[in-house]
mmCIF file of the N, C-alpha and C atoms, coordinates in Angstrom:
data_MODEL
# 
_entry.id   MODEL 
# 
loop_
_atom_site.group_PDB 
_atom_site.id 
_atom_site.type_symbol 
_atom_site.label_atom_id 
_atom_site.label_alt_id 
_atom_site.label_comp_id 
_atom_site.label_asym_id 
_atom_site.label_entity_id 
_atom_site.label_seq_id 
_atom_site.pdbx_PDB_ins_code 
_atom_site.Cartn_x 
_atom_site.Cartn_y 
_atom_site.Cartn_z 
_atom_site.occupancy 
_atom_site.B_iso_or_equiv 
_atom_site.pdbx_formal_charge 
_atom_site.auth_seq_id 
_atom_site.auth_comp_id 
_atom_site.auth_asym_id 
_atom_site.auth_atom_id 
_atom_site.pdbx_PDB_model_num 
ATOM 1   N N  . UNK A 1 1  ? 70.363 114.311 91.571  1.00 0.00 ? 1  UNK A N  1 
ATOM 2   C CA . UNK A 1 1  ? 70.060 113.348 92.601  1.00 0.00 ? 1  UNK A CA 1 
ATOM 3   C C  . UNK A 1 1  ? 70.480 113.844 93.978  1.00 0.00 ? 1  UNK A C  1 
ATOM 4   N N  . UNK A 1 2  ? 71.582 114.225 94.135  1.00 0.00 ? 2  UNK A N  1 
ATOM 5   C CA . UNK A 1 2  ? 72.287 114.790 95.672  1.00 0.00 ? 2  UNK A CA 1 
ATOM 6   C C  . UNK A 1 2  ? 70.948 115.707 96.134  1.00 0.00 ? 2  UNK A C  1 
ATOM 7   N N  . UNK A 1 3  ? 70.563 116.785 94.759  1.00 0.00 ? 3  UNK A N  1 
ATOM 8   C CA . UNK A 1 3  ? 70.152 117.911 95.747  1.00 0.00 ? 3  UNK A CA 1 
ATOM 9   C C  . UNK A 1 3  ? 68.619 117.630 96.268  1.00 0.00 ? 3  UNK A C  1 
ATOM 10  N N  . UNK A 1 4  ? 67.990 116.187 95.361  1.00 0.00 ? 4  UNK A N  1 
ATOM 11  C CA . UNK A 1 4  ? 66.734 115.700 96.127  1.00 0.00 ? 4  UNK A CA 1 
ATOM 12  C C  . UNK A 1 4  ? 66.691 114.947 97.596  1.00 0.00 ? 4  UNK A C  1 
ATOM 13  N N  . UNK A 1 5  ? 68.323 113.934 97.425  1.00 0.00 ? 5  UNK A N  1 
ATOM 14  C CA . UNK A 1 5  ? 68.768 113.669 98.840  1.00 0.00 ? 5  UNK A CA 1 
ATOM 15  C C  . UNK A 1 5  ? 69.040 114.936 100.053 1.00 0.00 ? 5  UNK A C  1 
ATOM 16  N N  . UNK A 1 6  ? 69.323 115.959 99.560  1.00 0.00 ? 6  UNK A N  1 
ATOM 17  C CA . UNK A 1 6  ? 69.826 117.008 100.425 1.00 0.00 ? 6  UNK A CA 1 
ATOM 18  C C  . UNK A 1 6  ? 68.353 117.829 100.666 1.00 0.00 ? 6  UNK A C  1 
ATOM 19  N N  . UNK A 1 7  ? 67.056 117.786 99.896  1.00 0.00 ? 7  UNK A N  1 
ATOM 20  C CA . UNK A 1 7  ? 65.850 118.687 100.286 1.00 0.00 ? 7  UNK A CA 1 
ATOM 21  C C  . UNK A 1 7  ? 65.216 117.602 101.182 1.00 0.00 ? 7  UNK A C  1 
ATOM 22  N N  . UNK A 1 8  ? 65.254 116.188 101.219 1.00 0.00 ? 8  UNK A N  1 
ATOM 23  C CA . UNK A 1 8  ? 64.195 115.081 101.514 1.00 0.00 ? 8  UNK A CA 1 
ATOM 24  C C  . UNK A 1 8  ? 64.862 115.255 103.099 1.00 0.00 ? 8  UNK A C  1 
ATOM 25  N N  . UNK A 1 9  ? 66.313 114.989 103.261 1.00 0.00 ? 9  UNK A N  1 
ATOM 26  C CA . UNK A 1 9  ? 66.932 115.577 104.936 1.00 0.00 ? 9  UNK A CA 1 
ATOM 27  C C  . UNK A 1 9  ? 66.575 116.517 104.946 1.00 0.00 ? 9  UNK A C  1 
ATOM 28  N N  . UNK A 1 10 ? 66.972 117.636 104.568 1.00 0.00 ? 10 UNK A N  1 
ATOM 29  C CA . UNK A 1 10 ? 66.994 118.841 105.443 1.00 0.00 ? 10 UNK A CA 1 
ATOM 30  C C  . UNK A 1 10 ? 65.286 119.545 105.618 1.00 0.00 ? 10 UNK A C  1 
ATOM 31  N N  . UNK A 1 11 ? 64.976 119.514 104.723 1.00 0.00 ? 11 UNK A N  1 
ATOM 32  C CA . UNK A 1 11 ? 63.469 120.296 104.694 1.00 0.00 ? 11 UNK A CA 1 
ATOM 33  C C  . UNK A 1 11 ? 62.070 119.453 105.034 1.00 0.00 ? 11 UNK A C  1 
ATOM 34  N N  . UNK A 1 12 ? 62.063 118.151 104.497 1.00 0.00 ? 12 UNK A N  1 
ATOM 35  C CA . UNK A 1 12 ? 61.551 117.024 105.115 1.00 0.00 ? 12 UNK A CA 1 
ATOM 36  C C  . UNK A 1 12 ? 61.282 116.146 106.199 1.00 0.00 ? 12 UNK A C  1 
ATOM 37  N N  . UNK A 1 13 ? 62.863 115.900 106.636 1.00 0.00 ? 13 UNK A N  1 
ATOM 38  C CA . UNK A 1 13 ? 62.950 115.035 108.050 1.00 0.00 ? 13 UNK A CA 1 
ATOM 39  C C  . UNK A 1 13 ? 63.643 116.023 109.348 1.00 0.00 ? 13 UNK A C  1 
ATOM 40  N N  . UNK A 1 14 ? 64.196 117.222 108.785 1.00 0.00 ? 14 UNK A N  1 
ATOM 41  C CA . UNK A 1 14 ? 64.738 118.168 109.407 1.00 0.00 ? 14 UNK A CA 1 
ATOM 42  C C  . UNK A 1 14 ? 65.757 118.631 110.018 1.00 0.00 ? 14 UNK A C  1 
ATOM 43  N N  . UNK A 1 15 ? 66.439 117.140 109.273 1.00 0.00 ? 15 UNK A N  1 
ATOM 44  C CA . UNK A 1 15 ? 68.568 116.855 110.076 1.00 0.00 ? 15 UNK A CA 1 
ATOM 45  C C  . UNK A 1 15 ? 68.771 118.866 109.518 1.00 0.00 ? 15 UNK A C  1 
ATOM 46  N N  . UNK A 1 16 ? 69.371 118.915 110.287 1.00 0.00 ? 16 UNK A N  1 
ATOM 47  C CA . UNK A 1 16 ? 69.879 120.681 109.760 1.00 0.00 ? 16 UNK A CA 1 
ATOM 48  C C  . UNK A 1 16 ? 71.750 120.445 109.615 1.00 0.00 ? 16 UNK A C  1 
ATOM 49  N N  . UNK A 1 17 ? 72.050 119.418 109.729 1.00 0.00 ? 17 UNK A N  1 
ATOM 50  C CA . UNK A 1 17 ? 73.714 119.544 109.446 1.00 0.00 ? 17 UNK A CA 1 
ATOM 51  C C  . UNK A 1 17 ? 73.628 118.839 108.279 1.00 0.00 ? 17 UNK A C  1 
ATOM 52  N N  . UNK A 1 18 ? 73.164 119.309 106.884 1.00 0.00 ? 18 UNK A N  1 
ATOM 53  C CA . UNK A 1 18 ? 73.316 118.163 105.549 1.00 0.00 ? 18 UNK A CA 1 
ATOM 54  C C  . UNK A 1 18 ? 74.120 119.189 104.639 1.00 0.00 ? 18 UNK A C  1 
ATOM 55  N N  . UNK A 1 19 ? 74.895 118.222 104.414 1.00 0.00 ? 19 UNK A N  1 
ATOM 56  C CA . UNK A 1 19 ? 75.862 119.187 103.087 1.00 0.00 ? 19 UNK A CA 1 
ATOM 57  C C  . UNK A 1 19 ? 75.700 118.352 101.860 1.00 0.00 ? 19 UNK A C  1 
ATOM 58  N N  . UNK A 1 20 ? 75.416 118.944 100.809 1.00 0.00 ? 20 UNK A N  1 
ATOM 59  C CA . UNK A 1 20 ? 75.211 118.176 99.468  1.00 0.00 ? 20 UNK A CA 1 
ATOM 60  C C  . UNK A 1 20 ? 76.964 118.117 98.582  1.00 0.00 ? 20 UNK A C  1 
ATOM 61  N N  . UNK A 1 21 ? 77.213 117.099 98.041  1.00 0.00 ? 21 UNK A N  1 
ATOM 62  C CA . UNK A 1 21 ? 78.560 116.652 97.700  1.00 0.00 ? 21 UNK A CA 1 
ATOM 63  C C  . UNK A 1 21 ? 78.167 116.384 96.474  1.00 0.00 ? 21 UNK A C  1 
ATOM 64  N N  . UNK A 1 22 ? 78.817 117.090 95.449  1.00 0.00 ? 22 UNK A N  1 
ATOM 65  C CA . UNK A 1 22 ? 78.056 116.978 94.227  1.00 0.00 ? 22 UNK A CA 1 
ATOM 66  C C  . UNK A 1 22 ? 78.243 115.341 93.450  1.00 0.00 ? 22 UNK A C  1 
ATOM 67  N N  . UNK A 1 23 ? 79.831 115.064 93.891  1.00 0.00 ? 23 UNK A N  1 
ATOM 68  C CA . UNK A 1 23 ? 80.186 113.980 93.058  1.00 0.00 ? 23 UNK A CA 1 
ATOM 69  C C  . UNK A 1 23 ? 79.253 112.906 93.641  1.00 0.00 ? 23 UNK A C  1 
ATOM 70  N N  . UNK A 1 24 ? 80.105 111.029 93.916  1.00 0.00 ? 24 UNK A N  1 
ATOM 71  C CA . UNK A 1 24 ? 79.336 110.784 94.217  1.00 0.00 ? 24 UNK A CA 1 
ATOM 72  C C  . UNK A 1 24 ? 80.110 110.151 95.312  1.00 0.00 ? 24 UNK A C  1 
ATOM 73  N N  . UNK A 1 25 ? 79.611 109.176 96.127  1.00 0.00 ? 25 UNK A N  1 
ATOM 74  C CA . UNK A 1 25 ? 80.190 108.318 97.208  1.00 0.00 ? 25 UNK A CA 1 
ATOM 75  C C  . UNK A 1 25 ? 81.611 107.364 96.904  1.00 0.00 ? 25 UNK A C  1 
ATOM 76  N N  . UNK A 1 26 ? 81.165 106.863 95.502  1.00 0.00 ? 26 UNK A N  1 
ATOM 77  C CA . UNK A 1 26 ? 82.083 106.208 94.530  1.00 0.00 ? 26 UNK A CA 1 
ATOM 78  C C  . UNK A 1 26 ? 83.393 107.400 94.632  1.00 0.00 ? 26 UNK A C  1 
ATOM 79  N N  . UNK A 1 27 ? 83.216 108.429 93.996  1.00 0.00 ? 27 UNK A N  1 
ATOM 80  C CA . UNK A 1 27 ? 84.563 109.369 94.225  1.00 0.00 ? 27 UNK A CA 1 
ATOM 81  C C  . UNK A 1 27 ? 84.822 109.715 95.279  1.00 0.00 ? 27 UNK A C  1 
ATOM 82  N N  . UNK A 1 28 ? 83.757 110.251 96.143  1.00 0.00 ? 28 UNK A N  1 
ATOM 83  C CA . UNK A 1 28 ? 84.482 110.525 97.436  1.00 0.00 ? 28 UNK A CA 1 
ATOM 84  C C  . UNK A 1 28 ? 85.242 109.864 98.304  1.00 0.00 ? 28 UNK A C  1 
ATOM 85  N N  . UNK A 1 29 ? 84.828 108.157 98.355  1.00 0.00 ? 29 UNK A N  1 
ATOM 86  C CA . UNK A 1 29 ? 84.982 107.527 98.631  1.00 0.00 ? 29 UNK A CA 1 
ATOM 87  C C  . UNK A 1 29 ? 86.540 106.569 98.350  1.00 0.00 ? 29 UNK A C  1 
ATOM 88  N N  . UNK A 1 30 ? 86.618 106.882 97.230  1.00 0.00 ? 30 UNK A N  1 
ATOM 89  C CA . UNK A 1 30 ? 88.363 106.342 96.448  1.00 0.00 ? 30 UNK A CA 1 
ATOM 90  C C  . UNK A 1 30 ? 89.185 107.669 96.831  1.00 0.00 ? 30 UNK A C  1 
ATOM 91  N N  . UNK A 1 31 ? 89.032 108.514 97.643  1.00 0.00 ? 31 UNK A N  1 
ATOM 92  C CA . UNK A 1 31 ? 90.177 109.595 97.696  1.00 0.00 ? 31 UNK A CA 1 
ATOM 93  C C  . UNK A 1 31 ? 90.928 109.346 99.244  1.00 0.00 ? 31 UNK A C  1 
ATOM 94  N N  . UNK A 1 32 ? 91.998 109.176 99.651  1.00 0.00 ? 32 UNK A N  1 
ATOM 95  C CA . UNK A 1 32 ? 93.071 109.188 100.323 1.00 0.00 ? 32 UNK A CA 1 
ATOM 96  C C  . UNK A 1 32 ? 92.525 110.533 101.369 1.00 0.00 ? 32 UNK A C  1 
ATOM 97  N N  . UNK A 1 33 ? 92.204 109.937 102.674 1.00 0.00 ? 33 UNK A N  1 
ATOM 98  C CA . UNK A 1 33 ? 92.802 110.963 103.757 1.00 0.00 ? 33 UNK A CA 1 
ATOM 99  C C  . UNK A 1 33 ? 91.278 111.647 104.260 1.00 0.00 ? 33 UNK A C  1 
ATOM 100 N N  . UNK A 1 34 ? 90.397 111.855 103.157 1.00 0.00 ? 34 UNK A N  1 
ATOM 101 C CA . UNK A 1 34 ? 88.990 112.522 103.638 1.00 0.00 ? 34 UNK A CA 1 
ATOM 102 C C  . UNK A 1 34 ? 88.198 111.855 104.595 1.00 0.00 ? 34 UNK A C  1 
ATOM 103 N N  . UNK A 1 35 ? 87.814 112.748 105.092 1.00 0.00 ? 35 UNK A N  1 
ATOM 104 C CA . UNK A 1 35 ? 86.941 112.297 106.641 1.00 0.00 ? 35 UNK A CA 1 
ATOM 105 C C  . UNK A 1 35 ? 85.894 111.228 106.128 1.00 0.00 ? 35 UNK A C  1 
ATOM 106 N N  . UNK A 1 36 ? 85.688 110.052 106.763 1.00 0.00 ? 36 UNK A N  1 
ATOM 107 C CA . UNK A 1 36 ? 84.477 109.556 106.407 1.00 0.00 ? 36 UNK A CA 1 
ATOM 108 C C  . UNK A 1 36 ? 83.780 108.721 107.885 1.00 0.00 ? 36 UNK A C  1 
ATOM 109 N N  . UNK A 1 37 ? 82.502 109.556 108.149 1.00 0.00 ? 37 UNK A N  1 
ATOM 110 C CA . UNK A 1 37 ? 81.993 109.344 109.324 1.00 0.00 ? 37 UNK A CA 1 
ATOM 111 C C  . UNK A 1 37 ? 81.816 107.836 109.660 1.00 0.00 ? 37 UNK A C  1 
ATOM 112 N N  . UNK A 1 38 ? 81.859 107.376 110.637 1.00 0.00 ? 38 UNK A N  1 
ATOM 113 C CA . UNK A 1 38 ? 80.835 106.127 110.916 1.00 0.00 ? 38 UNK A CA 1 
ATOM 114 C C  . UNK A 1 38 ? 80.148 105.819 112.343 1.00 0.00 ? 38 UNK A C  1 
ATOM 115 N N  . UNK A 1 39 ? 78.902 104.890 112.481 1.00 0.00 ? 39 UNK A N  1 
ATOM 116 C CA . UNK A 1 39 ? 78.588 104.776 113.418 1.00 0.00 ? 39 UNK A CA 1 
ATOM 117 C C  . UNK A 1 39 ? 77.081 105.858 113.329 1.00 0.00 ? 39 UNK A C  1 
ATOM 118 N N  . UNK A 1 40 ? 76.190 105.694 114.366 1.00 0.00 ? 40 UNK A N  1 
ATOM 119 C CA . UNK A 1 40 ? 75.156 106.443 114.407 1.00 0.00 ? 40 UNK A CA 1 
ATOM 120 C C  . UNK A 1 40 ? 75.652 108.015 114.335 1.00 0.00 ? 40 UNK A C  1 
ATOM 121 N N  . UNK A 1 41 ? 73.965 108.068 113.439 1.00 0.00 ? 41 UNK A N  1 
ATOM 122 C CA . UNK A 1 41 ? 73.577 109.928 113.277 1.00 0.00 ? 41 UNK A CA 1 
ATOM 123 C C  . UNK A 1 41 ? 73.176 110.395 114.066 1.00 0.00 ? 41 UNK A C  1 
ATOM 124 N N  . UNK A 1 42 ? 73.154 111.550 114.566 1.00 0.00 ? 42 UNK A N  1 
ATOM 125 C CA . UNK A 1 42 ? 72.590 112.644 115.790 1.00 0.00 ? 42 UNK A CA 1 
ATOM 126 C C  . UNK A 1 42 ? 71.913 113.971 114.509 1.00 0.00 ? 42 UNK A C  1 
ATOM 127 N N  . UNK A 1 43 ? 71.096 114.159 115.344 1.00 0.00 ? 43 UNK A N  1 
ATOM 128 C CA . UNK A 1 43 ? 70.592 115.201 114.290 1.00 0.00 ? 43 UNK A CA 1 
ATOM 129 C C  . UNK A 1 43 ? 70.355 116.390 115.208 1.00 0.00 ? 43 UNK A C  1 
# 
């Protein structure tokens, strides 16, 4: 699933800053201290 989210940005709509995160939002998301953006995208 990530790496169809990560071809549909990057090669599709053409954001060029996409990093694919294998786990999911759920894990990334329960971990202490990791960056988590907010607010509007710039591409």
């Amino acid at each position: 699933r990530s790496s169809h989210t990560w071809f549909v940005l990057h090669e599709l709509l053409g954001y060029r800053n996409v990093r694919n995160y294998d786990g999911s939002w759920t894990e990334y998301g329960s971990l202490v201290g990791v960056p988590i953006e907010t607010g509007e995208a710039s591409n």
